[in-house]
Structure formats: structure tokens, C-alpha cells
N, C-alpha and C positions, 0 to 999 in steps of 0.2 A: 305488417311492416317487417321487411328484413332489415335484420340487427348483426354485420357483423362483427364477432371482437380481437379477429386478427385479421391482417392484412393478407395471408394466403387463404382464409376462411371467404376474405371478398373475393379475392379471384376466384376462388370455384363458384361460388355463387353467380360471377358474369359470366364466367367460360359456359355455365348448367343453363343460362336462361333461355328461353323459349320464345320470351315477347320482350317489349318495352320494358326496360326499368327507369323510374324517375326517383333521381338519385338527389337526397338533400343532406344536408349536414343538421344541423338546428330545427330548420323549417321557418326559421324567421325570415324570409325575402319575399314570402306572397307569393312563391313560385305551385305555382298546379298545374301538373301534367300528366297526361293517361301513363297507364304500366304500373308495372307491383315496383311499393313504396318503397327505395332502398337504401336505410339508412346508417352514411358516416358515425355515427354518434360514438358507437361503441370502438372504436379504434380511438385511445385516449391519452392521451397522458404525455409530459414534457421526456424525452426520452436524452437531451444533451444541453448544458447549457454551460456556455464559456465567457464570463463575462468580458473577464477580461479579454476578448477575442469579438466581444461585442456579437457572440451568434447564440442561435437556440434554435433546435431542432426540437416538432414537437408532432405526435399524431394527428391526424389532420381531423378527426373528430373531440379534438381537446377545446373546450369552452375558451375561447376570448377571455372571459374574465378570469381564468384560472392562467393564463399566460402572461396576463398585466397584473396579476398578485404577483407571481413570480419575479418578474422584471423590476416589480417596484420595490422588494426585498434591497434590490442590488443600485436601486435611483438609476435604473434603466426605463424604456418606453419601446411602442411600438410608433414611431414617430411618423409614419403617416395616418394616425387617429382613424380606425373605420369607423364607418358610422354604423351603427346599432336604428334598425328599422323598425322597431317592433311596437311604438307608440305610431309613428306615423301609418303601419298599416296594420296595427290591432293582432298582431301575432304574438304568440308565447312559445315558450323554449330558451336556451342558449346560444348565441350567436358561435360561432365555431371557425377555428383557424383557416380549414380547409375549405369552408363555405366564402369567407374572406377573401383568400387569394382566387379560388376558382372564380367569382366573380368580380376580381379586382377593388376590391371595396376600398377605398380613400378618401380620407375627410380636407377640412380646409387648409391645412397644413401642406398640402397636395403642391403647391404654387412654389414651396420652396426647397422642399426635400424630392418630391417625385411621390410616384403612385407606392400602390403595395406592390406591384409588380416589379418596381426599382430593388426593395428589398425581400424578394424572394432568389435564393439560393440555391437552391436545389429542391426537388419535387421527388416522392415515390409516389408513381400512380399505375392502375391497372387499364388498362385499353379494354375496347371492344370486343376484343378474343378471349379475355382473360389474363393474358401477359403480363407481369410484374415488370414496369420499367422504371429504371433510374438515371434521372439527369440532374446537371449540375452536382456541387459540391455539401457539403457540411459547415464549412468553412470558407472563407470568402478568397485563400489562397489557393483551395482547389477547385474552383468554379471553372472548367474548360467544358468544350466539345460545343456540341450544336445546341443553342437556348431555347429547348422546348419549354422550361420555365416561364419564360414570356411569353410563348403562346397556349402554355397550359391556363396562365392568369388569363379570366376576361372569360376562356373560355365554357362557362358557366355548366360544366361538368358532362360537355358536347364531345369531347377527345378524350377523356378519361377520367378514372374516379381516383380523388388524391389520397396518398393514405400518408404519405408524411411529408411535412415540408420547413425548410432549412431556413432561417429567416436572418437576416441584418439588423440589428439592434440601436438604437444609439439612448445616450447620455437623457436623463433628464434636467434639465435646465436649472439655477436656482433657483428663480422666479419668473414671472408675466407680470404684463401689465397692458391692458387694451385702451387704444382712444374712442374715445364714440362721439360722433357728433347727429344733430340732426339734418336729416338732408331729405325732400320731399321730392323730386323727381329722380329716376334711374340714370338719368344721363350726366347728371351734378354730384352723383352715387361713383359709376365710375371714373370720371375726372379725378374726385378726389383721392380713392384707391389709386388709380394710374401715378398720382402722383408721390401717392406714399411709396407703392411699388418701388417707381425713378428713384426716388431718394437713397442715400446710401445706410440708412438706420436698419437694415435686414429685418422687414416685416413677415411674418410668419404666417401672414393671415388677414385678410379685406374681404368684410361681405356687407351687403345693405341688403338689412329685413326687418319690417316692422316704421317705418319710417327714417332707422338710422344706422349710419356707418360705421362698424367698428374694424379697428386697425389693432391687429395685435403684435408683442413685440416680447422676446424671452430671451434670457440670458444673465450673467450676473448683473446683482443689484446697483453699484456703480452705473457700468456699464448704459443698465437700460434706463435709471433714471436720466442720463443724459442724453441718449436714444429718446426718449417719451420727449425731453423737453425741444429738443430740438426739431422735431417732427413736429408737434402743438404748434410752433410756431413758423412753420412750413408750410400749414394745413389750416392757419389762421383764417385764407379768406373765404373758406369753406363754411363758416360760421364757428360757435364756441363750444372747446370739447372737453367733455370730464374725463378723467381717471381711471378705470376700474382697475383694480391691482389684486394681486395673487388668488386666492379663492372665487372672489367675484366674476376675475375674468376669466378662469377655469371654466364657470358656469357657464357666462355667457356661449364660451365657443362650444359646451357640448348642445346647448340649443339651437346653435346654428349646424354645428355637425347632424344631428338625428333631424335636423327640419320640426321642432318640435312645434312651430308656428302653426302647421298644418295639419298637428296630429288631431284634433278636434273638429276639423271645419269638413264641412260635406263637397264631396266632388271630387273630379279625376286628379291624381297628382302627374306631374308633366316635369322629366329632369332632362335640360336640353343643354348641351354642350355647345360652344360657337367660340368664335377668336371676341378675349373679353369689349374690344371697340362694337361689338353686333348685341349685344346684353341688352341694353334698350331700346334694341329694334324687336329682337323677340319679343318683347314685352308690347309694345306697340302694336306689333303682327296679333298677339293672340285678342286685345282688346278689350278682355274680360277677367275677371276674377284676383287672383293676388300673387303677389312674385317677390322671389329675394332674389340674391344674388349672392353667389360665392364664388372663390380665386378670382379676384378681383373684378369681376362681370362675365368672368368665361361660363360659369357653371349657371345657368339659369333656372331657379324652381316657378313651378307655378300652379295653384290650383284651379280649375277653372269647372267650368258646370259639364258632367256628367253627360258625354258622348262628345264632345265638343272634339274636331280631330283637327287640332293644331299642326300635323305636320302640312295641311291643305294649307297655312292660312302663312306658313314659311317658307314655302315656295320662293328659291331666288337666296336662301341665307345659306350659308354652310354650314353643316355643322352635324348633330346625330341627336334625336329627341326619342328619349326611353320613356315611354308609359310605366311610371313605376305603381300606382296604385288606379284601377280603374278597368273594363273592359272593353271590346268593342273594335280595338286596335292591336296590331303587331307591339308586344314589348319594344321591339325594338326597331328603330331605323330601315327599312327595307335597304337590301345591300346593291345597289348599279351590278346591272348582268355580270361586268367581268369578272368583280368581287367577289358575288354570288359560286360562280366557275370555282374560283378557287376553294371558298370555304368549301363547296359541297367534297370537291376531290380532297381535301384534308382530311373531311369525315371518314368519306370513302376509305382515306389509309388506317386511320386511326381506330373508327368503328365500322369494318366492313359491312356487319348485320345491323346498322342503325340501329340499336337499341339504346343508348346512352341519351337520356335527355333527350330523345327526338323532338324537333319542333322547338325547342326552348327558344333559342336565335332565331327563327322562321315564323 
């Protein structure tokens, strides 16, 4: 394992290398790929933080949980909640900021704020050659030029290795409080999300898993008890809904964030993206095994038996289904030729010598 603990220590290490490097942060996403192991970890630590300015810059091998200590010092958050994979796919380590953005990681929260990639600000990352490059800002008033930021997120460390990145903060709330009702098919699942959605009570959150729907809602305590009441009874003909309030409903949403329903049960896991009205068709299409739903039907999980290749069986839907746990299949989406064209000439600019993640997207 290479371990470097500066940022010009990484670039001579990619500018030196010879083959493949596969480059992780934590190593908690499941990800395996040929090349000598190279790992973010040791690039660490929050190096700016301005509350008042709502930013923080932090090394991109600095632990997730050591930046939501921080933040919660000051009742700040990273408001779009990554989800932490490491129950559903039996990995150990610290999940890591730079691991986060490089692969966009965004929890249920996602439907109302935006992705991680909404609040990333600026990137220091190294390219394929070795080059130390820097885009975007620090700060959210100097955020100009060309937004490799946004295509740095997502791109699961195929363009270059991050070594620091600038992040957008927001408030933590003073309370929650979740609706949950029971509802047995996916299609009466999203009705009833769609129409908490519509509603004007600013829900933060609609997923149905396990048999039922929960709607969650934050903000002051006034506030959302009047939000709760009048949504209950918006959401009346849906059937009857309890309460969960502050600590409980915390819980709840990090069970539906980490997909904790799945973390036990044997078989491929299956995360398929679609426009939320196509949520119970997916479900219909695959035919087997078990599914939740999150951002109100758009995010579709599902586990299903072990080699089962669901994108055959969604033919005709739109959308992009990631093998997050299981073999046998592309992780990802195969990309329509023209796509394909361009990702590869990206690489091509970015990592002339393919060595960066080869294969990760492919």
C-alpha cells in the first residue's frame, strides 16, 4: 500500500508510476481493481473552517466522522448525509471526504438540498501526469472559472486523485420529526411521497422500505409541529401515521441512508436511478427479491439472487442501475457509444497513461 502524507509526496508517486494505480480513500465502497494499492488516507486533517462563512476545507483523506465532529462543535452538518456503506458491504475502515466527493456519495436528503457534488467548492487534485491542479474556490465568493469540480465528483478517482476539497456547510436544524405510515405496494408508496413532496410543508426526505413510508420534516419546533399536523392530515387517505420525533427519527433516516435492511440478507445488491413515477416498474421488471425506495421513488434499491442481471430485465426504462454489491456485471450503467466517445477523450486529457482507476467506470 502506498501511503502518501503530503500532497506533492502524491504527485511524485503518480508522476514515478509505471502501471495501474488503484487509488481509494478508506476502502469502504467495495471497490477492487488491478495496480499497486494507493492510498488517500494519509493526507488528513481539516486545514480551514469558517463557520460563519458556512465553509470548510479539509484533506481529502480526512475521515467523514472527524469532519461531522467538527461541524457539530458549531450545530453545522454536511447536509447532504453520505451514506456510510460499510454494513451493507462488510467493509472496515473510515469512510473519507475525498472518497465521498470522488464518488458523489449523497443520502436521502439528496431530493431537497442537491447532491455532494452541489456542495463541493473547490478541489486540489493531481491528474495522470502528476500535476497539482486547482479549481474552484475556498469560499463560496470565490468559486469562478471552469467547474472541474463537478466533474471531478462522480468521477470515482478516473480524472484524478483529490487531495483537498472545499465544501459548503449548512445549519443544523432544531429538530425532526418523521411521518410513517404503512403502505404494502410501491405504487401507493409513491403516491403517497408524491404527494407529500406537492405539498407545501418542505419535506426533506420520502422513502418506503420494510413495508412503510416514512416522510420526514426539520426545522424549528413551532414550525414543524404545524408542518407534521398538517401533512397527517393531507396524507390521511393513505392510511394512519405515527410520529417519530427527534432521536428516533434521526435513527430511522440513517437506516434508510446506509440501506441497513440489506446489510444481512444474501444476494446482489442493485442501486437503480429512474424519474421517481418509474420506481414500481423497476420493482415489477426485476420480479424478485426486495426493494425500497428513496427521494421519493427515484432511488430504487434492491436485493435480488446472486447473478440475476437486471439491467436485461429493464429494457425500455430510463435511467442508470449500479451493481453496488455482487459480481458478474459492469458496476456501472454501460454508457450509449457517443457518451462512451467522450468519457474516454476526457480520460485521454486527464490521464494520458491510463493509469488512474483504470476500468472503475468500464
Amino acid at each position: 500500500m502506498i501511503r502518501p502524507e503530503a500532497e506533492a509526496e502524491l504527485a511524485e508517486v503518480i508522476a514515478a508510476a509505471e502501471g495501474p494505480l488503484a487509488i481509494q480513500g478508506g476502502g469502504t465502497r467495495g471497490v477492487a481493481l488491478d495496480g499497486a494499492a494507493l492510498s488517500t488516507a494519509g493526507l488528513s486533517g481539516v486545514t480551514l473552517y469558517e463557520p460563519g462563512a458556512l465553509t470548510l476545507v479539509a484533506q481529502a483523506g480526512t475521515p467523514v466522522a472527524e469532519i461531522e465532529r467538527v461541524l457539530e462543535g458549531e450545530g453545522q452538518r454536511l447536509a447532504f448525509e453520505p451514506m456510510d456503506h460499510r454494513a451493507l458491504l462488510g467493509t472496515t475502515g473510515d469512510p473519507t471526504i475525498g472518497g465521498v466527493i470522488a464518488a458523489n456519495v449523497s443520502g436521502p436528503r439528496r431530493v431537497q438540498v442537491g447532491a455532494a457534488r452541489d456542495f463541493a467548492l473547490g478541489v486540489r487534485y493531481v491528474d495522470g501526469t502528476g500535476q497539482v491542479i486547482k479549481n474552484g474556490g475556498r469560499v463560496m465568493k470565490n468559486v469562478t472559472g471552469y467547474d472541474l469540480v463537478k466533474l471531478l465528483s462522480g468521477s470515482w478517482g478516473s480524472l484524478g486523485v483529490l487531495s483537498e476539497v472545499s465544501l459548503k456547510v449548512l445549519p443544523v436544524p432544531e429538530t425532526e420529526a418523521t411521518l410513517t405510515l404503512s403502505v404494502a405496494s410501491p405504487e401507493t408508496a409513491v403516491a403517497a411521497m408524491s404527494a407529500a413532496f406537492g405539498s407545501p410543508y418542505d419535506v426533506t426526505g420520502a422513502a418506503w422500505a420494510q413495508g412503510a413510508v416514512s416522510i420526514r420534516l426539520e426545522g424549528f419546533a413551532p414550525s414543524l409541529a404545524y408542518r407534521a399536523e398538517r401533512l397527517t392530515q393531507a396524507l390521511a387517505t393513505y392510511g394512519e401515521i405515527t410520529l417519530l420525533e427527534a432521536e428516533d427519527s434521526a435513527a430511522r433516516w440513517a437506516e434508510i441512508r446506509d440501506v441497513e435492511a440489506f446489510a444481512n440478507m444474501q444476494g446482489d445488491v442493485w442501486r437503480v436511478s429512474v424519474k421517481p413515477s418509474d420506481g414500481p416498474a423497476v420493482i415489477a421488471a426485476a420480479g424478485q427479491g426486495t426493494a425500497m425506495l428513496d427521494w421519493g421513488g427515484g432511488l430504487v434499491w434492491l436485493c435480488l439472487p446472486e447473478g440475476t442481471d437486471l439491467r436485461a430485465a429493464l429494457t425500455g426504462i430510463a435511467g442508470h442501475a449500479q451493481l453496488v454489491r455482487g459480481r458478474g456485471f459492469p458496476r456501472f450503467q454501460p454508457e450509449p457509444p457517443e457518451v462512451a466517445a467522450l468519457s474516454t477523450a476526457l480520460r485521454a486529457k486527464f490521464d494520458p497513461r491510463g493509469i488512474l482507476n483504470p476500468g472503475v467506470m468500464g
